[in-house]
C-alpha positions in Angstrom: -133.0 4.9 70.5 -136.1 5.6 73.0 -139.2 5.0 71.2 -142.9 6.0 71.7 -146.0 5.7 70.5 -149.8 6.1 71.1 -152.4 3.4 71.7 -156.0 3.0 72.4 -157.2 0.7 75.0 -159.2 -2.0 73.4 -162.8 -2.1 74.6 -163.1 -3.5 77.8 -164.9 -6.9 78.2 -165.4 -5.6 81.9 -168.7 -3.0 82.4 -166.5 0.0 83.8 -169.3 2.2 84.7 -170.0 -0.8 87.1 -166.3 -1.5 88.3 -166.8 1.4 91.3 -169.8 -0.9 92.1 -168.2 -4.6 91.7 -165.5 -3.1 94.0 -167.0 -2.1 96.9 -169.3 -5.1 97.0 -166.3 -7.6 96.7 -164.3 -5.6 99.1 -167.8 -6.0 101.8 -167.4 -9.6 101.6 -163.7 -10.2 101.6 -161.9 -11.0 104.7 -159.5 -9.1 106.0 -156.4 -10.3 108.3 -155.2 -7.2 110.0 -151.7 -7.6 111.6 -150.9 -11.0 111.1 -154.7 -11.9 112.4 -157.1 -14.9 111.0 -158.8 -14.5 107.5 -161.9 -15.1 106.9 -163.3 -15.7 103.0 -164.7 -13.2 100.5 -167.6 -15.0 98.2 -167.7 -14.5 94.8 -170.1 -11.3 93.1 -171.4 -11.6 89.8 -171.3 -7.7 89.5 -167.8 -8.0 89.5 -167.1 -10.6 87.3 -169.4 -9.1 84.8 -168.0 -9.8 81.2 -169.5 -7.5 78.7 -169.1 -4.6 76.3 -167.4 -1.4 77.7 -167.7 2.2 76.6 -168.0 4.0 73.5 -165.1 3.7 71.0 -164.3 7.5 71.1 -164.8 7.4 75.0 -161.5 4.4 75.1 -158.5 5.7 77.4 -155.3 6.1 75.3 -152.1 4.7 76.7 -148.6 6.1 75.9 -146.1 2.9 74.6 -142.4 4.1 75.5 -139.9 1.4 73.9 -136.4 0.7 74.8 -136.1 2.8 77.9 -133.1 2.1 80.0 -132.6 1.5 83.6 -129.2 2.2 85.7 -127.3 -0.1 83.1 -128.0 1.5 79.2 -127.9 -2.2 78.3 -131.0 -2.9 80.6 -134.2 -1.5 78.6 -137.9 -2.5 79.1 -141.1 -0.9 77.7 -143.5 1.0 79.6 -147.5 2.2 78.9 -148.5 5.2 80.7 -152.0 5.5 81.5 -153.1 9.1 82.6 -156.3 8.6 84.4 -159.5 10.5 83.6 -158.9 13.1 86.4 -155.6 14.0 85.6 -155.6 13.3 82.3 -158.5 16.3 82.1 -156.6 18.7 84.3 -159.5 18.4 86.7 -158.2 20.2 90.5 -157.9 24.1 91.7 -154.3 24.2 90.5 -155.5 23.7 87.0 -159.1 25.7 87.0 -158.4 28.3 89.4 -155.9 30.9 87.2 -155.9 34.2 88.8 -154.9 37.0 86.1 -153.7 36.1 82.5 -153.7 32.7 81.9 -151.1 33.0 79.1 -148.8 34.7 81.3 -149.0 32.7 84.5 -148.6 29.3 85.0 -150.5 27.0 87.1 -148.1 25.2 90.1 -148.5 21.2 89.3 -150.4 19.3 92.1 -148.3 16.8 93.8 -148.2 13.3 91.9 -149.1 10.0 92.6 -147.8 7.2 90.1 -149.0 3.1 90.0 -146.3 1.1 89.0 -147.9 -2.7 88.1 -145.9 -5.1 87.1 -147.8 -8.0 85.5 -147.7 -11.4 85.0 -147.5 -15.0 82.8 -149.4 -14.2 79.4 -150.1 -11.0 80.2 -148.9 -8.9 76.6 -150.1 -6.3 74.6 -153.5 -6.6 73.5 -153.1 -7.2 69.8 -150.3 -9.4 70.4 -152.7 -11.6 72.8 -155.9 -11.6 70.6 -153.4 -13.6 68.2 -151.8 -16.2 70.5 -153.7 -19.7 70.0 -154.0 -19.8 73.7 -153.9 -16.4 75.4 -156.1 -15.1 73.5 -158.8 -16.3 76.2 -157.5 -13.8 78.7 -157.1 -10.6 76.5 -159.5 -9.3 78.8 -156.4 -8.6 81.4 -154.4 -7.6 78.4 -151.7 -4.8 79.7 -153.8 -2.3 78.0 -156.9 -3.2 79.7 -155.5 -3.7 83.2 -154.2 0.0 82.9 -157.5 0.9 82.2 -158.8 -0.7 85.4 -156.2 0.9 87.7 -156.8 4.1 86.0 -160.3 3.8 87.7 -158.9 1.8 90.8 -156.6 4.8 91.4 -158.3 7.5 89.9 -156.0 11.2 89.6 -153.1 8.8 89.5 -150.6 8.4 86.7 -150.3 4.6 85.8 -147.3 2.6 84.5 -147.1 -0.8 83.2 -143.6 -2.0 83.2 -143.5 -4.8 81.0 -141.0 -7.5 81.3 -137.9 -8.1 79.4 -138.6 -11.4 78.4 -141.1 -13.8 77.3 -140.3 -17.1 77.2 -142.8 -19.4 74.8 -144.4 -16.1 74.5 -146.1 -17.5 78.2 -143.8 -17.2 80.7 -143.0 -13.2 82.2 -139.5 -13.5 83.1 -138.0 -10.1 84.7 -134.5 -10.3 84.1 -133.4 -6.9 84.2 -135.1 -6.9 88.4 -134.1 -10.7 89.3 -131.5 -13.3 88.5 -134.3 -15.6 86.7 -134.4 -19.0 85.5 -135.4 -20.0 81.9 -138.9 -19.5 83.0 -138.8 -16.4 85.0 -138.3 -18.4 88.1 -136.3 -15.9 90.5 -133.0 -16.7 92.4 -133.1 -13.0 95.0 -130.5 -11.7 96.4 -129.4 -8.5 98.0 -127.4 -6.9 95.2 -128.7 -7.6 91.9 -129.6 -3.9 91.8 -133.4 -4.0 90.9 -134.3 -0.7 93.3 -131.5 1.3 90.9 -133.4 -0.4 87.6 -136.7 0.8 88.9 -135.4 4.2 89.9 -133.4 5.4 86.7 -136.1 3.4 84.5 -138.5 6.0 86.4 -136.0 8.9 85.5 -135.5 8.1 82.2 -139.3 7.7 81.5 -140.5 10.6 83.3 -137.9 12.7 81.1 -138.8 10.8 77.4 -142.7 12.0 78.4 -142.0 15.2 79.0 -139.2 16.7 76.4 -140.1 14.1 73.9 -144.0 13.8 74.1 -145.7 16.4 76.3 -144.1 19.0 74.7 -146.5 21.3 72.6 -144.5 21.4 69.2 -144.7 17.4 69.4 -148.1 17.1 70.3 -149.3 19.2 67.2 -146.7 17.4 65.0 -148.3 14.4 66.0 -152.2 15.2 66.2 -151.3 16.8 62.6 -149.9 13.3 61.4 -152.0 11.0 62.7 -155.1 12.6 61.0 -153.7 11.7 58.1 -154.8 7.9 58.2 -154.1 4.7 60.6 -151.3 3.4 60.2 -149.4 0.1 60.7 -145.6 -0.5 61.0 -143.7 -4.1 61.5 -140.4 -5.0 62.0 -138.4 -7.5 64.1 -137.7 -6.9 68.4 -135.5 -8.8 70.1 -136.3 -10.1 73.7 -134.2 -8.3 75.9 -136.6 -5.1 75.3 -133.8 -2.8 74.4 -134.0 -3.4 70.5 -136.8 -3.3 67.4 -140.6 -2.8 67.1 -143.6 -4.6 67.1 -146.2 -4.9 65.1 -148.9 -1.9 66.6 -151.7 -0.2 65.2 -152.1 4.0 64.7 -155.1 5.5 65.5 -156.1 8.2 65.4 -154.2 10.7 68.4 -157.3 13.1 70.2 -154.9 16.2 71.3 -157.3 16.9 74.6 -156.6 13.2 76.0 -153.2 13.4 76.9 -153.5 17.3 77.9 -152.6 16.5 81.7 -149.5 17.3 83.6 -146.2 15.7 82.2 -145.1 12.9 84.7 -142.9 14.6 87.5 -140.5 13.1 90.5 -140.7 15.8 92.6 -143.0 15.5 95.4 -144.6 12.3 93.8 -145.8 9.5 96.1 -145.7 5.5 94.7 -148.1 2.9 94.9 -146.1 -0.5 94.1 -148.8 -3.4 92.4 -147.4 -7.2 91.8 -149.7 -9.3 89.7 -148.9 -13.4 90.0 -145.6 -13.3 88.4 -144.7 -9.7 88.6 -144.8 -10.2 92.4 -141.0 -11.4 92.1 -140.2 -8.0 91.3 -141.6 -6.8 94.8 -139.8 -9.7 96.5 -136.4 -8.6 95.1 -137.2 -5.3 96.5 -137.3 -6.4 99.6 -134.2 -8.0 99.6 -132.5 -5.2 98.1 -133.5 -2.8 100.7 -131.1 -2.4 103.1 -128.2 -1.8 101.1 -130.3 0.1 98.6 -131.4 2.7 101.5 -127.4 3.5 101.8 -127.7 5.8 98.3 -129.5 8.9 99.0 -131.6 8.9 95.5 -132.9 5.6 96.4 -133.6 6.0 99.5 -135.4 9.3 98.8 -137.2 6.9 96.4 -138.0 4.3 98.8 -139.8 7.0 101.5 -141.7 8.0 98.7 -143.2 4.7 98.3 -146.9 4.9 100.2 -148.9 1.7 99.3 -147.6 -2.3 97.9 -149.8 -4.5 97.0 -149.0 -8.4 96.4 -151.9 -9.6 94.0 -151.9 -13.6 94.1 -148.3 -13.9 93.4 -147.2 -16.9 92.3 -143.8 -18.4 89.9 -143.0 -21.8 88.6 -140.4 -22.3 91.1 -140.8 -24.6 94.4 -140.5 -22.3 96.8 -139.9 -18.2 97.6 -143.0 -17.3 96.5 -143.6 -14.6 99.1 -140.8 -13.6 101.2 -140.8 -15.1 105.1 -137.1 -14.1 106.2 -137.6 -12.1 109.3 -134.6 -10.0 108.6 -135.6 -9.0 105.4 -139.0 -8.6 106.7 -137.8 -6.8 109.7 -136.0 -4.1 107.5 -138.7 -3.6 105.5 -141.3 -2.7 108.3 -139.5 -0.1 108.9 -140.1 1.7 106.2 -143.8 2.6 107.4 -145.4 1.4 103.6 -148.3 -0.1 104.2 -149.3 -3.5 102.5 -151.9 -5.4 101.0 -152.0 -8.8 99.8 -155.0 -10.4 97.9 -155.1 -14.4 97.0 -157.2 -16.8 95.7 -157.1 -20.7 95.9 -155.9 -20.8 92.4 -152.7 -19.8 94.5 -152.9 -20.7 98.3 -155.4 -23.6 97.7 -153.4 -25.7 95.4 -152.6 -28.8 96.6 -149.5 -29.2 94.2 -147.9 -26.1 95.3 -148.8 -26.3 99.6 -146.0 -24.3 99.8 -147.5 -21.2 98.8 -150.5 -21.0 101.4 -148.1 -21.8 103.8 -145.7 -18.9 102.6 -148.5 -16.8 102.6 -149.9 -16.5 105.8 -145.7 -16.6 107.0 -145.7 -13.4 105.4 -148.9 -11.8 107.0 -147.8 -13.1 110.3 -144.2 -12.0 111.2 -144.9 -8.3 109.6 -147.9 -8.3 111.7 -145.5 -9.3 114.6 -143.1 -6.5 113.4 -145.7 -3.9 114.1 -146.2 -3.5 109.8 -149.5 -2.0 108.9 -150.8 -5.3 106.8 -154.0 -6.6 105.5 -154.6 -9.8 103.6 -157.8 -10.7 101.6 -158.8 -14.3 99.9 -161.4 -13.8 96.9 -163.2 -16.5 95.3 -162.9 -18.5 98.1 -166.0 -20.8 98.0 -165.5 -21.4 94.1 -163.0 -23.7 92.8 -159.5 -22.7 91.8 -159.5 -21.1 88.5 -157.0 -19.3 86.4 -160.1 -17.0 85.7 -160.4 -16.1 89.2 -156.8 -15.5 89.3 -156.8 -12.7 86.5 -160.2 -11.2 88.3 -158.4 -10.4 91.5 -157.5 -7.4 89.5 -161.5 -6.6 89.9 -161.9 -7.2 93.1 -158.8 -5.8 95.4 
């Protein structure tokens, strides 16, 4: 069975007020590499790696957990948090304020969408489940609750997903299973058929459609502002790793009608912006590969034209090699398509002597898109500091 449930976004460790600010100074000082061009280095902004308390508790975002939701193959299920952000969330546009007549009667036409879809990385979990980990708990700032929050104000009027992988291996190690043939460590072995654009897709349907009859609807919503004033709540009980089975261990709070009072999640007309973070950037890679074959099925491909905007953020795996994509006619197909890319590094990634291979990969990348006429930008961060796994996690502050 589908599952759902509503949580609050832990208080941010990052000033949000000041994340508009941290932005646009990091962005100022980053290097860009347009069309396969030299880089140049962005230095490091203490505005934006501020660490300190966020806003009020009755001011936290909420996001929506949906459990066991299949992809193209029932047996294929991960979880998803949706993350309204504060424009749409609040109905905010003409569509919504401008009712001419009875507003009982008359309907207002739903702007056009746009949906984030971020895939994250290696230790990246839920934020309760993080704050108890001996070791992650030192990164719950980038927790999967908190880094919805952030692209909620990266992207605002944008609905944003967070599809969570299928597997966790030593509770560490993202492994995406049900996108890429992956080793025991999430280590990917691409192809051209695996069948992760048809995942994405119907795990996009099927999400879109649990929001909307099961959540959205106003009968629910009463049934569950009505309940959850009741108390908080906890409820345990074993999950298996594949995603498609059991619950964790998640606090109730309590469920503020008015913050999820924004347009249910809709496919038609919406545009995509695709987000890779370290290890979720395997996910975009087996994209690629996919792509030419996957164009040949007219719900994909209407899928894949939809898609405005991809963004690599320092990707990285444990494997030694095929960290970005450099075969040119993969990369040839894929220029075609008119998306327009961004990638973002640090030397945690393209600096590390141990893995030269990644750098090198890198700037492959940039290059023969450039050379393919692909709109393309590419941005180092941190650049004058020393690699750090803290840097790495702040790209998400900085791109």
């Amino acid at each position: 069975m589908w599952g759902f449930r509503f949580l609050r976004s832990p208080q941010l460790l990052l000033l949000l007020p000041q994340l508009g600010i941290g932005i646009a100074a990091s962005r100022s000082q980053a290097g860009t590499m347009n069309l396969g061009g030299s880089s140049s280095s962005s230095s490091s902004s203490s505005s934006s790696g501020a660490l300190c308390s966020a806003a009020a508790e009755g001011r936290r975002q909420q996001c929506l957990q949906l459990s066991t939701v299949p992809g193209a193959d029932p047996q294929r299920c991960n979880e998803l948090l949706l993350l309204a952000a504060a424009a749409a969330a609040a109905g905010e546009g003409p569509e919504r304020r401008d009712l001419s007549g009875d507003p009982a009667k008359e309907e207002p036409q739903p702007p056009p969408q746009h949906h984030v879809l971020y895939f994250p990385g290696d230790v990246q979990n839920y934020h309760e489940i993080m704050t108890r980990h001996p070791e992650n708990y030192q990164w719950e700032n980038w927790s999967l609750e908190n880094v919805a929050t952030i692209l909620a104000h990266r992207f605002p009027n944008s609905y944003i997903w967070v599809i969570k992988c299928s597997r966790m291996h030593l509770h560490k190690f993202s492994c995406y299973d049900n996108f890429v043939k992956s080793n025991m460590f999430g280590a990917p072995e691409h192809s051209t058929d695996f069948g992760a654009f048809k995942h994405l897709y119907m795990l996009l349907v099927n999400a879109f459609n649990l929001s909307q009859k099961s959540l959205l609807s106003k009968k629910n919503m009463k049934d569950l502002n009505k309940d959850s004033k009741a108390s908080n709540c906890r409820s345990s009980s074993s999950h298996t790793t594949n995603g498609c089975q059991g619950e964790k261990e998640r606090t109730c709070e309590k469920f503020d009608e008015s913050a999820m009072s924004f347009y249910p999640p809709s496919l038609n007309g919406a545009s995509f912006t695709l987000i890779g973070f370290s290890k979720g950037c395997v996910v975009l890679n087996q994209l690629l590969f996919e792509l030419k074959e996957a164009k040949k099925e007219k719900n994909i491909d209407t899928f894949i034209k939809s898609i405005k905007t991809m963004y690599w953020l320092d990707g990285g795996h444990s494997g030694g090699s095929n960290t970005w994509v450099t075969h040119p006619e993969v990369l040839k197909e894929f220029a075609q398509t008119g998306i327009i890319v961004h990638t973002h590094v640090t030397p945690y990634q393209v600096r590390d002597p141990m893995r030269s291979w990644i750098g090198k990969e890198h700037k492959k990348f940039v290059q023969i898109l450039g050379d393919f006429g692909m709109q393309v930008t590419s941005q180092i961060h941190f650049a004058n500091e020393a690699p750090s796994i803290e840097n790495h996690f702040r790209v998400h502050e900085v791109f």
